[in-house]
C-alpha positions as CSV (number, residue, x, y, z in Angstrom):
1,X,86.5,126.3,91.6
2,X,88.4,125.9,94.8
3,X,86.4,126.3,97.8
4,X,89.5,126.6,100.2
5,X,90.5,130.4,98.4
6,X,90.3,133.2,101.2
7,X,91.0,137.0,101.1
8,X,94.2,137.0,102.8
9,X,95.0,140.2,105.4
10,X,97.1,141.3,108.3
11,X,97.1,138.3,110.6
12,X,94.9,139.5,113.5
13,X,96.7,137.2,115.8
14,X,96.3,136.9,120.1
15,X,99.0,135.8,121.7
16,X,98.9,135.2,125.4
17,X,102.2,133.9,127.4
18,X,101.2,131.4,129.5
19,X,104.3,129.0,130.8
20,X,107.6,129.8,130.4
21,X,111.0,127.4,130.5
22,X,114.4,126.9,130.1
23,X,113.7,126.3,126.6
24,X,110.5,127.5,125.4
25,X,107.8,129.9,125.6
26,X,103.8,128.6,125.9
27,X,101.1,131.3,124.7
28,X,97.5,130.6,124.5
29,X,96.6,131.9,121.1
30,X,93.3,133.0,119.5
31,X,92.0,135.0,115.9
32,X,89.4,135.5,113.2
33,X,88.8,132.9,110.7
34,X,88.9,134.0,107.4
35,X,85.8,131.8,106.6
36,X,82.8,132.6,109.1
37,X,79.9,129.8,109.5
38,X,76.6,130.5,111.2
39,X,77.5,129.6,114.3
40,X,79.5,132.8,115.8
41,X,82.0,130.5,117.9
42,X,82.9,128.5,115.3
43,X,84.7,131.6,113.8
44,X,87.6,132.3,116.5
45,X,90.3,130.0,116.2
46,X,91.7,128.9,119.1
47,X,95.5,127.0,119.7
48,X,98.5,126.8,121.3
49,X,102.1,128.4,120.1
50,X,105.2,126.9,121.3
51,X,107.9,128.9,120.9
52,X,111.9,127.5,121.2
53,X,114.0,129.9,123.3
54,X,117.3,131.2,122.0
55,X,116.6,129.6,118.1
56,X,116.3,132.5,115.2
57,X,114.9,130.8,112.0
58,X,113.3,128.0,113.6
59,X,110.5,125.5,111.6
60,X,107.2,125.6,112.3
61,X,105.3,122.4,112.8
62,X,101.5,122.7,112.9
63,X,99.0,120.1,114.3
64,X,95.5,119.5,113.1
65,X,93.8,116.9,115.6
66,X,91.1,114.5,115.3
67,X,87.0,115.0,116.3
68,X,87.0,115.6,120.2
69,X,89.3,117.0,122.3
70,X,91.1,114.1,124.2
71,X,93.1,113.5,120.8
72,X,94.7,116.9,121.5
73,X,97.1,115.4,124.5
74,X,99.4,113.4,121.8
75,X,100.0,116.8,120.0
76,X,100.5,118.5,123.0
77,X,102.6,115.3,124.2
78,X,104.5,115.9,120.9
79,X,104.9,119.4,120.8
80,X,106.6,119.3,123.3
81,X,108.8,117.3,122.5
82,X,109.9,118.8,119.2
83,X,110.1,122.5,121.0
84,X,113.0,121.4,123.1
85,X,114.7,120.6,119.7
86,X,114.6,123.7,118.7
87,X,110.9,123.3,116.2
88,X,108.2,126.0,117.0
89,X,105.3,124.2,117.3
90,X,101.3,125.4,116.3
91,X,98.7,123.6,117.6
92,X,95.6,124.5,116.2
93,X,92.0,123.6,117.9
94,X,89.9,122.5,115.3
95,X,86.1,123.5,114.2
96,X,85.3,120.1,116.3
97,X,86.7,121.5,119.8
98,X,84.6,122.1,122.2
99,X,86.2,125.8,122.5
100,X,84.5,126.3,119.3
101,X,81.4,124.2,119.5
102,X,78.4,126.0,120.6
103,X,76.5,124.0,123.0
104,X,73.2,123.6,120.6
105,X,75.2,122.1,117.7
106,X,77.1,119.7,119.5
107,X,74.2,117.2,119.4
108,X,74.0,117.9,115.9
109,X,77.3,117.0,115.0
110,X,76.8,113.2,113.8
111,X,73.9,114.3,111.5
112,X,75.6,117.4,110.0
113,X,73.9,118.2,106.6
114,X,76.7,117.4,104.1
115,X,77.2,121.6,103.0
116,X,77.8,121.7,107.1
117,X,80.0,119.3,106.0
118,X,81.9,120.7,103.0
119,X,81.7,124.2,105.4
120,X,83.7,122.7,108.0
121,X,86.3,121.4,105.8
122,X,86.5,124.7,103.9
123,X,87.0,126.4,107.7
124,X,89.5,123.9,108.5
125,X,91.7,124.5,105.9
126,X,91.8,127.8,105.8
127,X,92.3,128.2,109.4
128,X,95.7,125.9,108.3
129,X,96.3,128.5,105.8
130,X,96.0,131.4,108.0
131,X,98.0,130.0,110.2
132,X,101.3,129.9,107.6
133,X,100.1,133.7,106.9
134,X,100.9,134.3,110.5
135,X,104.0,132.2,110.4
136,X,105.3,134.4,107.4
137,X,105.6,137.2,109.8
138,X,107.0,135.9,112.7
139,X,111.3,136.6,112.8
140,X,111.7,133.4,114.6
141,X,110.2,131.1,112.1
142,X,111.6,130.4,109.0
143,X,108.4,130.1,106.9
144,X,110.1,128.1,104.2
145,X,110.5,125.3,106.9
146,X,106.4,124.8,107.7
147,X,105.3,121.4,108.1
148,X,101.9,119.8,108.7
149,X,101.0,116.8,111.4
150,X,97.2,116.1,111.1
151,X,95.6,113.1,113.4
152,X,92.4,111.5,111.8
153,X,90.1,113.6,110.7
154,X,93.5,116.2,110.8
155,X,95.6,113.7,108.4
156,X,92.1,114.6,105.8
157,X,93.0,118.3,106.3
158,X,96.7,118.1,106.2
159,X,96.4,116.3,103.0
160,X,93.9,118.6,101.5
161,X,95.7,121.7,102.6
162,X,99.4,120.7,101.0
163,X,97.6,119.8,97.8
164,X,96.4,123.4,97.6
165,X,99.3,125.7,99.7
166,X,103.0,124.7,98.6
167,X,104.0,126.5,101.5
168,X,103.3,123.6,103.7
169,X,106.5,121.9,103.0
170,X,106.1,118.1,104.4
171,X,103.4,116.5,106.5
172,X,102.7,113.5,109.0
173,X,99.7,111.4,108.3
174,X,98.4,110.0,111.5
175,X,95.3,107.2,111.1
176,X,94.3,108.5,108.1
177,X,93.4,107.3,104.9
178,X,91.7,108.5,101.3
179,X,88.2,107.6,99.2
180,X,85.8,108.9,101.6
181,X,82.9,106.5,100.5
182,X,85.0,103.7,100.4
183,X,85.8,104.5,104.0
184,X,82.5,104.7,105.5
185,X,81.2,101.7,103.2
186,X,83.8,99.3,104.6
187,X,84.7,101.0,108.4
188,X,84.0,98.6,111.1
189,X,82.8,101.2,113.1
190,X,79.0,101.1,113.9
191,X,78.8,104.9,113.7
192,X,79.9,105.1,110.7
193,X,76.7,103.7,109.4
194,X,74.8,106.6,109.4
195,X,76.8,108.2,106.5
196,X,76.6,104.7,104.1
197,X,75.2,104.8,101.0
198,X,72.9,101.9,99.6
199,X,75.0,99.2,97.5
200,X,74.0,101.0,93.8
201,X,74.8,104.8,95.4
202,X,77.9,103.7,96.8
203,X,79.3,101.6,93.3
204,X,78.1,104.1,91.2
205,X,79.4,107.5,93.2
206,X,82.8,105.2,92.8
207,X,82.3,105.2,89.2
208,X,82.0,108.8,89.3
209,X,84.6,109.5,91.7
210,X,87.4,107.7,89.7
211,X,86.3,109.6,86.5
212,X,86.2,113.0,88.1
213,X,90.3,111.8,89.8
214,X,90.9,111.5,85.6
215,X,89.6,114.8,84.8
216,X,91.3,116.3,87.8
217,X,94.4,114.4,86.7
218,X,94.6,116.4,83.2
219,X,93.0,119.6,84.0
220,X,93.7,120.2,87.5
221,X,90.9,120.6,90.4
222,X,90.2,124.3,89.8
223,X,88.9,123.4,85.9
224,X,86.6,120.7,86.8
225,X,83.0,120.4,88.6
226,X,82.3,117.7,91.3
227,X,79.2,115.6,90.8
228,X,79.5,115.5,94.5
229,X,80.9,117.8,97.0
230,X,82.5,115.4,98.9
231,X,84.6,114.3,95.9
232,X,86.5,117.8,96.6
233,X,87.1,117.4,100.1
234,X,88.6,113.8,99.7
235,X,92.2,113.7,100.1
236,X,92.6,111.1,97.2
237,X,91.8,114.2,95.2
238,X,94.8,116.4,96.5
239,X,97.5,113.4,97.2
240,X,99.1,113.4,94.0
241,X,100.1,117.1,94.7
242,X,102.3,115.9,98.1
243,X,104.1,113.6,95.7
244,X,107.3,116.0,95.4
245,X,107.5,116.7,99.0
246,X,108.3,114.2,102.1
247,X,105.2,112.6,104.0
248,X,105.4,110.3,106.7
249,X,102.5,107.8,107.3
250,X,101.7,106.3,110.3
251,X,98.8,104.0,110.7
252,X,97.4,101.3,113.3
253,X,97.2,97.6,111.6
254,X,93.5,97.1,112.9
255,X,92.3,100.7,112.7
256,X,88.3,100.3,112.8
257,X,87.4,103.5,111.5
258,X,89.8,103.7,108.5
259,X,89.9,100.7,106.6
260,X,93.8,99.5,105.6
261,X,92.3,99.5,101.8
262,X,91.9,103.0,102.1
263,X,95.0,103.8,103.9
264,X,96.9,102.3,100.9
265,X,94.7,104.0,98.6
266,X,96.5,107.7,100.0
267,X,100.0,106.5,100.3
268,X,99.6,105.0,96.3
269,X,98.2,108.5,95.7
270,X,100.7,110.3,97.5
271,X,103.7,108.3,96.0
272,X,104.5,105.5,98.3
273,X,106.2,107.4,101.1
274,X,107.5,105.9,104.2
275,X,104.7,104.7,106.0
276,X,104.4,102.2,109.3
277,X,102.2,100.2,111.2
278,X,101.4,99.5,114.6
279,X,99.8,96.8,116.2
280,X,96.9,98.9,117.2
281,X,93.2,99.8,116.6
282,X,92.5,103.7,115.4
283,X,91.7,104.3,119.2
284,X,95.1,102.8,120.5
285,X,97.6,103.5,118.4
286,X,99.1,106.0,121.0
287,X,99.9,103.6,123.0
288,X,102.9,103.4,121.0
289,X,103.6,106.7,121.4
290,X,107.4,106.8,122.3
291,X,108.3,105.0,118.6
292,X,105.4,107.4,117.2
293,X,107.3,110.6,118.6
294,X,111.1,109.3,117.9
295,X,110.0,109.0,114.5
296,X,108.3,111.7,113.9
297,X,111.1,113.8,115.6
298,X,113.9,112.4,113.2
299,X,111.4,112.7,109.9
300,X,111.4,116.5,111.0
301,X,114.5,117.1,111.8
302,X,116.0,114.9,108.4
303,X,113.3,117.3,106.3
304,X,114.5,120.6,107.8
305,X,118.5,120.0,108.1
306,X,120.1,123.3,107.6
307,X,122.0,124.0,104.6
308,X,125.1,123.4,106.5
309,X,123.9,119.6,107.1
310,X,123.1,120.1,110.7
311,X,119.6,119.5,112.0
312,X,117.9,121.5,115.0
313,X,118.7,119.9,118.0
């Protein structure tokens, strides 16, 4: 079973051009999802396509925010930034954006049922996939250069969508973390209470989690049945798969919606990559924003030299 399979076809792709520079090209971009849901404006997908001016073969980063749409100004913020280095730059506007969000479900969103759960990460992921389908195509991208940044909720994504597409070749992990339960049971955060399990659900769904990450281990995700859906859309499921690849993680010391337990639960799972803290809550950590970009602009550019030992500049 994987639930984040699509029939793949010609990119139906939008592209709008919207601001143009000395060294880049803006477009407003919108398509099909390859994964409808109910609600009909869930299933265009909306984003952003920076494009570097003058730069044949360029890498592709893609972002994948958080819930809400004010944690869209650091990619945009960041984007930027990596475009006038010469890195096209896709940032894609998730299920959760309010471009997508009719107005009747938005209230809903806290109580989603958890298959309007397991939906939404299924759409989310293949709108990442989609995305490198698109990129395939394109002359100015070299699709063998793709990386993923996910925020949050996005880091989830990112992490689930490079354990099942090796085409994503290296990803940023922003406030993120792995062991779903574990995250909600211990989270600081107040609304995280509505998720939590009692005491015995919670100890034994980890009893069945870690046997189902053993099965997985030997037989591979596609040959074995969850006991609970949300055992396949936890990133501690797919980490092991990012282990061969480079993976920055950057995380905020007091983050109160991802526990630091959990944190170190997808780095272990991932391999131990480089990973940082910042003096910060979940909510603040872009306050450190000009260390946050510098290093996510030389992790990039070290992952994506050119053969010739150069790095886009």
């Amino acid at each position: 079973m994987n639930p984040y399979s699509y029939t793949r076809t010609e990119p139906q792709f939008n592209l709008k051009l919207v601001q143009t520079t000395r060294k880049w090209l803006r477009y407003k971009v919108d398509f099909p999802t390859a994964f409808p849901l109910a609600y009909e404006k869930n299933n265009t997908v909306r984003g952003e396509y920076l494009q570097p001016r003058g730069v044949t073969k360029a890498p592709l980063v893609i972002f994948f925010h958080g819930m809400g749409d004010e944690i869209l100004i650091p990619p945009k913020l960041l984007a930027r930034a990596l475009v006038k280095k010469g890195i096209a730059c896709f940032i894609l506007y998730s299920v959760f954006h309010s471009s997508r969000t009719p107005e009747g479900s938005k209230k809903q969103l806290p109580d989603l049922t958890n298959q309007e759960w397991f939906e939404r990460y299924q759409i989310s992921v293949i709108d990442v996939r989609q995305v490198a389908d698109w990129a395939a195509r394109r002359e100015e991208i070299n699709e063998d250069q793709i990386a993923l940044i996910g925020i949050s909720f996005g880091g989830f994504i990112s992490t689930i969508t490079m354990g099942v597409d090796k085409r994503i070749k290296a990803g940023v992990l922003i406030i993120s973390g792995a062991n779903a339960e574990k995250i909600v049971w211990k989270s600081r955060k107040g609304s995280m209470r509505r998720y939590k399990l009692s005491e015995e659900e919670y100890y034994q769904n980890q009893k069945l989690f870690a046997q189902y990450l053993k099965e997985v281990a030997e037989k591979g995700f596609e040959n074995v049945t969850p006991a609970r859906n949300s055992f396949i859309t936890d990133p501690k499921t797919f980490a092991p798969a990012l282990r061969e690849r480079p993976v920055l993680m950057l995380n905020a010391l007091w983050d109160e919606y991802i526990p630091k337990e959990t944190t170190l639960e997808l780095w272990e799972a991932c391999g131990k990559p480089e990973i940082a803290w910042f003096p910060s809550t979940h909510s603040t950590i872009f306050l450190f924003f000009p260390l946050i970009s510098r290093k996510i602009i030389r992790f990039i550019q070290s992952t994506f030299a050119n053969q010739d030992g150069q790095t886009p500049q």
